[in-house]
KETOR-482515 format. One line per field, with one value per residue: residue in three letters; z, x, y of N, C-alpha, C in turn. Coordinates in nm, 3 decimals, always signed. Each point is the difference from the previous one (the first is absolute). Example, Ala and Ser with C-alpha at 12.3 -4.5 7.8 and 13.67 -1.06 7.14 Angstrom:
<milos>
residu <- c(ala/ser)
n_c3 <- c(+0.780/-0.072)
n_c1 <- c(+1.319/-0.035)
n_c2 <- c(-0.569/+0.105)
ca_c3 <- c(+0.000/+0.006)
ca_c1 <- c(-0.089/+0.082)
ca_c2 <- c(+0.119/+0.119)
c_c3 <- c(+0.000/+0.073)
c_c1 <- c(+0.090/-0.077)
c_c2 <- c(+0.120/+0.109)
</milos>
This chain:
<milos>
residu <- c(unk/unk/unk/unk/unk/unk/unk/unk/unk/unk/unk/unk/unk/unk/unk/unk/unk/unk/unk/unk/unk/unk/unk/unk/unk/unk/unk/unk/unk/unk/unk/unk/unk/unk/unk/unk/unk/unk/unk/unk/unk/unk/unk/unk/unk/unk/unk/unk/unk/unk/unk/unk/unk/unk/unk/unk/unk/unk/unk/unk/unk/unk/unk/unk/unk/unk/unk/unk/unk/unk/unk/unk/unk/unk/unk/unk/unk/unk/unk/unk/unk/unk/unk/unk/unk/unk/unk/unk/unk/unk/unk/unk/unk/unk/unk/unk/unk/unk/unk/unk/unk/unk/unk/unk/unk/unk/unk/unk/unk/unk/unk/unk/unk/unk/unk/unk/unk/unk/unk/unk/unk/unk/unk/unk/unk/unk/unk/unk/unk/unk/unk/unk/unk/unk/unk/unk/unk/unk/unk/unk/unk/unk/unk/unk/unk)
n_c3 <- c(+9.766/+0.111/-0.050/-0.032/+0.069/+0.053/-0.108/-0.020/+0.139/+0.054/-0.060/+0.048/+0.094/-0.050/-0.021/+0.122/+0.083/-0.098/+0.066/+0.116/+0.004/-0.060/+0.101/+0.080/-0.067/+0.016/+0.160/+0.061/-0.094/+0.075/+0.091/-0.106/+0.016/-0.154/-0.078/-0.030/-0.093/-0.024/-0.122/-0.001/-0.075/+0.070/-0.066/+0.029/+0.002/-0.096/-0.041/+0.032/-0.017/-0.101/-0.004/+0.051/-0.135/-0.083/+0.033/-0.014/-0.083/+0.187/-0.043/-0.066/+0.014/+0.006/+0.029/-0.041/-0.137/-0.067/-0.095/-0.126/-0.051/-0.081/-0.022/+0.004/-0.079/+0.037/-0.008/+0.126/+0.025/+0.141/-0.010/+0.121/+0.024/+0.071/+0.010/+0.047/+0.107/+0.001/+0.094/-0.095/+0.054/-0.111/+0.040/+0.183/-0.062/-0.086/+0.126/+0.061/-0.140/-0.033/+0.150/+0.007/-0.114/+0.052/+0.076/-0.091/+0.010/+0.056/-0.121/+0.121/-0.109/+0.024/+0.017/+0.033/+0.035/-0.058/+0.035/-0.084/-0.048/-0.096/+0.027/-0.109/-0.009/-0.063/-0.011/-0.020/-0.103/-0.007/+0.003/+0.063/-0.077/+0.104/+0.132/+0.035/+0.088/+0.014/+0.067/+0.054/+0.040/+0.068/-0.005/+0.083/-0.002/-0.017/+0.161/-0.029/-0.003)
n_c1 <- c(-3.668/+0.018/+0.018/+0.114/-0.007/+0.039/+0.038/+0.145/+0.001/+0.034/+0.121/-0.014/+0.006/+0.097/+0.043/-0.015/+0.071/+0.131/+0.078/+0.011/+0.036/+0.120/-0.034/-0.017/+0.116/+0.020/-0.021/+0.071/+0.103/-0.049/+0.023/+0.091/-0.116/+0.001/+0.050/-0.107/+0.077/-0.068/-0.061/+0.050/+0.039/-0.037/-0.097/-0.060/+0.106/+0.002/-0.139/+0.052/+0.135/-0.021/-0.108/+0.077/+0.039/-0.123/-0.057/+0.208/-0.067/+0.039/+0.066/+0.012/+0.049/-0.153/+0.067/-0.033/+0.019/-0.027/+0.073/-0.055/+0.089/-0.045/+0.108/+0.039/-0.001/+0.162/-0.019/-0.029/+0.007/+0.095/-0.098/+0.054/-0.093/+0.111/-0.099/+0.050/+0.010/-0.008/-0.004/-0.048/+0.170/-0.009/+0.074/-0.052/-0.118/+0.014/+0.088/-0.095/-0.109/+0.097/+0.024/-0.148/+0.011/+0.084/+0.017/-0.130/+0.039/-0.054/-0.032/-0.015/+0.058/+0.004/-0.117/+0.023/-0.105/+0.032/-0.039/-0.081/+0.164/-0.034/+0.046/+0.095/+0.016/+0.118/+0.003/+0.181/-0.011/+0.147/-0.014/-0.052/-0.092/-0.017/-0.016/-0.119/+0.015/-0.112/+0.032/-0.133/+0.042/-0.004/-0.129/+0.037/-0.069/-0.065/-0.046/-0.087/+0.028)
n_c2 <- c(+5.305/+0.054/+0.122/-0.051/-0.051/+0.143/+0.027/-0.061/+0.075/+0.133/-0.070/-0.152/+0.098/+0.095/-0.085/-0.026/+0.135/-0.029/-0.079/-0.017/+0.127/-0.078/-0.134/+0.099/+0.019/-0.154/-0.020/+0.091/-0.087/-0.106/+0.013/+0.118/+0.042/-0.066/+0.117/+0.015/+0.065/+0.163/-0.056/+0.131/-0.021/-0.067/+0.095/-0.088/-0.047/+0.070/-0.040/-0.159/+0.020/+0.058/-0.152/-0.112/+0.047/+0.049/-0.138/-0.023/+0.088/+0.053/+0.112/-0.103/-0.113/-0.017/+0.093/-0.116/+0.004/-0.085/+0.047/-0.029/+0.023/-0.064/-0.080/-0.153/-0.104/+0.015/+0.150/-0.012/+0.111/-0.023/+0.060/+0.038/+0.042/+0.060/+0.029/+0.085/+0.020/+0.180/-0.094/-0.080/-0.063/+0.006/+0.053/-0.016/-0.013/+0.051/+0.066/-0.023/+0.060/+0.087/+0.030/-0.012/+0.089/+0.008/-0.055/+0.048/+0.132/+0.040/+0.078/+0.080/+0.060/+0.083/+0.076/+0.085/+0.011/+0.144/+0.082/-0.118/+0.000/-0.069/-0.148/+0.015/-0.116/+0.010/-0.087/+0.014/-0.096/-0.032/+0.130/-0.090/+0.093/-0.070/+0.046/+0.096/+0.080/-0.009/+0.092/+0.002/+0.170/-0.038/+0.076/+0.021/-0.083/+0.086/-0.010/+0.008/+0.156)
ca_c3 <- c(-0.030/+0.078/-0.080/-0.143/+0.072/+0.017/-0.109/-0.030/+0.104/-0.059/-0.151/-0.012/+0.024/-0.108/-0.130/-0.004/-0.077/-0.108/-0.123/+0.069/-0.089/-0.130/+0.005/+0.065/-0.104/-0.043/+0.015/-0.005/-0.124/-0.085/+0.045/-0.029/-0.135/-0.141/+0.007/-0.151/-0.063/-0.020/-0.130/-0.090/-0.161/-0.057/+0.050/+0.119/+0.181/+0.000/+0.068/+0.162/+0.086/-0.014/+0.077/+0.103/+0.113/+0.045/+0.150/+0.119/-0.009/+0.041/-0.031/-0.124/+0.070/-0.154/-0.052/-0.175/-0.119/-0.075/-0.149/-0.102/-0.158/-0.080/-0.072/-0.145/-0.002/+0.077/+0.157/+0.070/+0.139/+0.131/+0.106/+0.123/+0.040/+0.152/+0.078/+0.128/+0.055/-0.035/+0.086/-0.057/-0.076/-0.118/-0.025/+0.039/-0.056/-0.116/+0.026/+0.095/-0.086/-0.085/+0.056/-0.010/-0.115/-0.052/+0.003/-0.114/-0.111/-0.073/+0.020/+0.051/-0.016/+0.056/-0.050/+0.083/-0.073/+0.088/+0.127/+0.108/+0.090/-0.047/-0.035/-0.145/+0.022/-0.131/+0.005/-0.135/+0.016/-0.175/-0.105/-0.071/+0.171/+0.050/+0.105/+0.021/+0.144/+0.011/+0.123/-0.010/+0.095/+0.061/+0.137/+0.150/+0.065/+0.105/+0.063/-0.039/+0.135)
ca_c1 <- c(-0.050/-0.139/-0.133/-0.035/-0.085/-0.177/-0.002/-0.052/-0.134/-0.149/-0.056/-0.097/-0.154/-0.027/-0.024/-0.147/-0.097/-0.021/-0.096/-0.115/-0.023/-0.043/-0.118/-0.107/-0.042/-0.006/-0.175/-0.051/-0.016/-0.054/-0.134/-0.018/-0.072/+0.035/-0.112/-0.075/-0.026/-0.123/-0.016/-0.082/-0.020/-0.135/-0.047/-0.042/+0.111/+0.073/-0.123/-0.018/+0.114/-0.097/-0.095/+0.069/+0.038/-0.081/-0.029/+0.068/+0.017/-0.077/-0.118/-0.060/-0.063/-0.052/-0.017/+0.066/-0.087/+0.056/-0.053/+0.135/-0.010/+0.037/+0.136/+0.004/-0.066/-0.001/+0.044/-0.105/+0.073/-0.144/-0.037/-0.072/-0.051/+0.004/-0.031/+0.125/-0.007/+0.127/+0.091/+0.023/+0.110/-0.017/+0.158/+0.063/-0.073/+0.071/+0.127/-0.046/+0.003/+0.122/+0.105/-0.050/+0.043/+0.112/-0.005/-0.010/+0.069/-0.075/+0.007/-0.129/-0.055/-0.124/-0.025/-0.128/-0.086/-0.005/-0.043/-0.037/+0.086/-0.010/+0.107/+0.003/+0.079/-0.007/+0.051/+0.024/+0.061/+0.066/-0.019/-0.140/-0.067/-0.077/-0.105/+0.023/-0.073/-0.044/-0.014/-0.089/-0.021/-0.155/-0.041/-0.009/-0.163/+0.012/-0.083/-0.104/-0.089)
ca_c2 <- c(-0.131/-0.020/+0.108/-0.106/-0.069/+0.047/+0.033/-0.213/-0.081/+0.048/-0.017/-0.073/+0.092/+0.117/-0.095/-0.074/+0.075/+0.059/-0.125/+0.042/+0.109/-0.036/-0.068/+0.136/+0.105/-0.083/-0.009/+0.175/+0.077/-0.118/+0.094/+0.107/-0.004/+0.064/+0.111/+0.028/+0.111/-0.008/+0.037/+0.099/-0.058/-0.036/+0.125/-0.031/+0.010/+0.155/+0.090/-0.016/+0.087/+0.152/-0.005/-0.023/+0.178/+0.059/-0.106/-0.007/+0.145/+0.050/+0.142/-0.014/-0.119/-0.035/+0.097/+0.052/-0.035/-0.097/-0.018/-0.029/+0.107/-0.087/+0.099/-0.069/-0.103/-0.054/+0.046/+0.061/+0.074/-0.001/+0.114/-0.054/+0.154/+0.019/+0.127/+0.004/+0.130/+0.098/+0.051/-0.126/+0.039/-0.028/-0.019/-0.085/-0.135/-0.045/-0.081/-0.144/-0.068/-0.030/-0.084/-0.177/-0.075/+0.054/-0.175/-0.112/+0.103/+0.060/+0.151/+0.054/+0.161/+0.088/+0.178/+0.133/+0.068/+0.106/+0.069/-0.062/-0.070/-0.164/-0.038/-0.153/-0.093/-0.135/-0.160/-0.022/-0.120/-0.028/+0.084/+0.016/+0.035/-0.105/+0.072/+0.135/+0.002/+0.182/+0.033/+0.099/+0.098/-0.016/+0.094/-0.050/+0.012/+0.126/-0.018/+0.117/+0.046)
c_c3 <- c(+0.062/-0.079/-0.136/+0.051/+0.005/-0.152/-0.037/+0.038/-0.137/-0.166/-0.046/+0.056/-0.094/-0.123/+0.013/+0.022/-0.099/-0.118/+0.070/-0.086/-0.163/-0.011/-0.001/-0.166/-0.172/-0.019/-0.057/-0.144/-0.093/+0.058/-0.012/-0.156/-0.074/-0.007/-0.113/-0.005/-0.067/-0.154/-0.021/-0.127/+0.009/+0.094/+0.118/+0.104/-0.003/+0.040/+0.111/+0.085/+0.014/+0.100/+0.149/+0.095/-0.033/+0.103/+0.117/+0.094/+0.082/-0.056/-0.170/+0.024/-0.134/-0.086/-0.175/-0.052/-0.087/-0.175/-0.061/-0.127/-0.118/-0.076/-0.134/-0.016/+0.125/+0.132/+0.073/+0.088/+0.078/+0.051/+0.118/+0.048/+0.135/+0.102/+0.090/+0.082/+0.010/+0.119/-0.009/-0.045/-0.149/-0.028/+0.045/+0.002/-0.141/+0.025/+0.053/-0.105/-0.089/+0.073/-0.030/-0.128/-0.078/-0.002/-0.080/-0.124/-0.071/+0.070/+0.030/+0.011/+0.040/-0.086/+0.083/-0.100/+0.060/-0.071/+0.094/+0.141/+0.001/-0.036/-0.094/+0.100/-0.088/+0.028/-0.131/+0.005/-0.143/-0.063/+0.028/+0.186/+0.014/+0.059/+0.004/+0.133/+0.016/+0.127/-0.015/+0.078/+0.002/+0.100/+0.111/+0.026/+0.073/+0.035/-0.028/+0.176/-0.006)
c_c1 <- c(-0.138/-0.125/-0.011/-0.081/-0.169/-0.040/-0.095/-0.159/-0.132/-0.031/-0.088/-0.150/-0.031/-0.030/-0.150/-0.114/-0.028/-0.134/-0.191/-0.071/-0.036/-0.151/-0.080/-0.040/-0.055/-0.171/-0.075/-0.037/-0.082/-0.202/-0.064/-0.067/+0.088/-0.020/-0.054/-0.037/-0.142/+0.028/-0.074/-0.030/-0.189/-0.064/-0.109/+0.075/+0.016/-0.140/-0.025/+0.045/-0.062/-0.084/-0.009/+0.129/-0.037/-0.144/+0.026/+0.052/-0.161/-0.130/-0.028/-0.093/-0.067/-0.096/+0.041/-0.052/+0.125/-0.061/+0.109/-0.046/+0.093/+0.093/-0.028/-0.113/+0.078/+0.045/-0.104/+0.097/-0.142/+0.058/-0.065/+0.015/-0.056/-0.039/+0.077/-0.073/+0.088/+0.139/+0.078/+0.121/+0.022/+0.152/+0.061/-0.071/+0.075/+0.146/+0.001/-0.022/+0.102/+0.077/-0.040/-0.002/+0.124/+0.097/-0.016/+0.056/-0.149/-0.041/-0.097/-0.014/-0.089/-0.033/-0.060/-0.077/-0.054/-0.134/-0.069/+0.033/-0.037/+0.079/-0.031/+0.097/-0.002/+0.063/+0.028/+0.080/+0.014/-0.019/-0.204/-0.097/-0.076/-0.105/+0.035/-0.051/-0.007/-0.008/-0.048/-0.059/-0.170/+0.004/-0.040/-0.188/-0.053/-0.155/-0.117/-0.075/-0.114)
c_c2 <- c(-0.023/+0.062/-0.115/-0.140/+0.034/+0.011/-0.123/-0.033/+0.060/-0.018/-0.032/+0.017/+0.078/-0.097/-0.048/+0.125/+0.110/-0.167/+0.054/+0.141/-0.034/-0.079/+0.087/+0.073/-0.064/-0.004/+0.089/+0.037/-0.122/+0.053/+0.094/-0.015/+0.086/+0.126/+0.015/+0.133/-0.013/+0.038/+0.101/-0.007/-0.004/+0.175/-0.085/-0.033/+0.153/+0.064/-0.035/+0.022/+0.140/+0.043/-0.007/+0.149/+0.047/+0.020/+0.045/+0.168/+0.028/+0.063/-0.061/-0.139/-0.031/+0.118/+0.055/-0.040/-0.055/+0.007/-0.068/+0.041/-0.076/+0.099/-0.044/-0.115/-0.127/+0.043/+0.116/+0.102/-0.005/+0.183/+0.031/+0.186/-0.011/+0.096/+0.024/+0.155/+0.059/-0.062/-0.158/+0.031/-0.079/-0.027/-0.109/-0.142/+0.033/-0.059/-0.108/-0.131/-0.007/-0.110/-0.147/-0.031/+0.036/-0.155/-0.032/+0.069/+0.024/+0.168/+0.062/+0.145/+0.082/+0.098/+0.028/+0.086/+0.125/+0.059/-0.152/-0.062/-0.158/-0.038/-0.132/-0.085/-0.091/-0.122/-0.017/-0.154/-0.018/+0.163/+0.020/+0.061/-0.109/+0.061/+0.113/+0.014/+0.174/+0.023/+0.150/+0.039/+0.038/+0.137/-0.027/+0.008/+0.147/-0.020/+0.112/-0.009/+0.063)
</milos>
């Protein structure tokens, strides 16, 4: 009888701080911004994202060139040609970039291109190539003595 007593006591604490916890998560989640997904649909969030890792990438920084090659009367593909140096891992910037758009389901294929060892990266969205990103094996500078 006595342990049913202690029981009784502490209810009404656990009650006030379970209501206490609910207020807390209440706040927590009225404070927490919305999240807005980014629209790829339009090919400018998809060249700025492009742009932006390719920026955010040490050894490339603003090192590229940017074209676009008119497909149809209403669609442009952007091509962005990347000089990279031989020791530049090309694989593991293409997985770095699959992982960040794979979220939005969209498909980021690769080719290697041999003997140069260059790499295609396509940005496919719906069936259609959007961007291509070249990654291109450049010769290391050799100092003349």
């Amino acid at each position: 009888m006595l342990t049913n007593f202690k029981v009784l006591k502490r209810r009404p604490l656990i009650t006030i701080l379970l209501a206490l916890s609910c207020t807390v998560s209440v706040v927590i989640l009225a404070a927490t911004p919305a999240y807005k997904s980014v629209n790829f649909n339009t090919s400018d969030n998809l060249d700025s994202l492009i742009i932006h890792t390719l920026e955010n990438e040490p050894s490339i920084g603003s090192n590229f060139r940017i074209s676009k090659i008119k497909v149809d009367s209403t669609f442009s593909r952007t091509i962005f040609r990347v000089p990279v140096h031989p020791t530049f891992s090309k694989t593991m910037f293409h997985y770095d970039f699959h992982k960040s758009l794979s979220k939005q389901s969209i498909a980021v294929p690769a080719k290697v291109v041999f003997p140069e060892r260059d790499m295609n990266i396509y940005i496919y969205d719906e069936g259609t190539i959007k961007s291509i990103i070249r990654l291109i094996t450049t010769e290391p500078k050799t100092e003349v003595e």
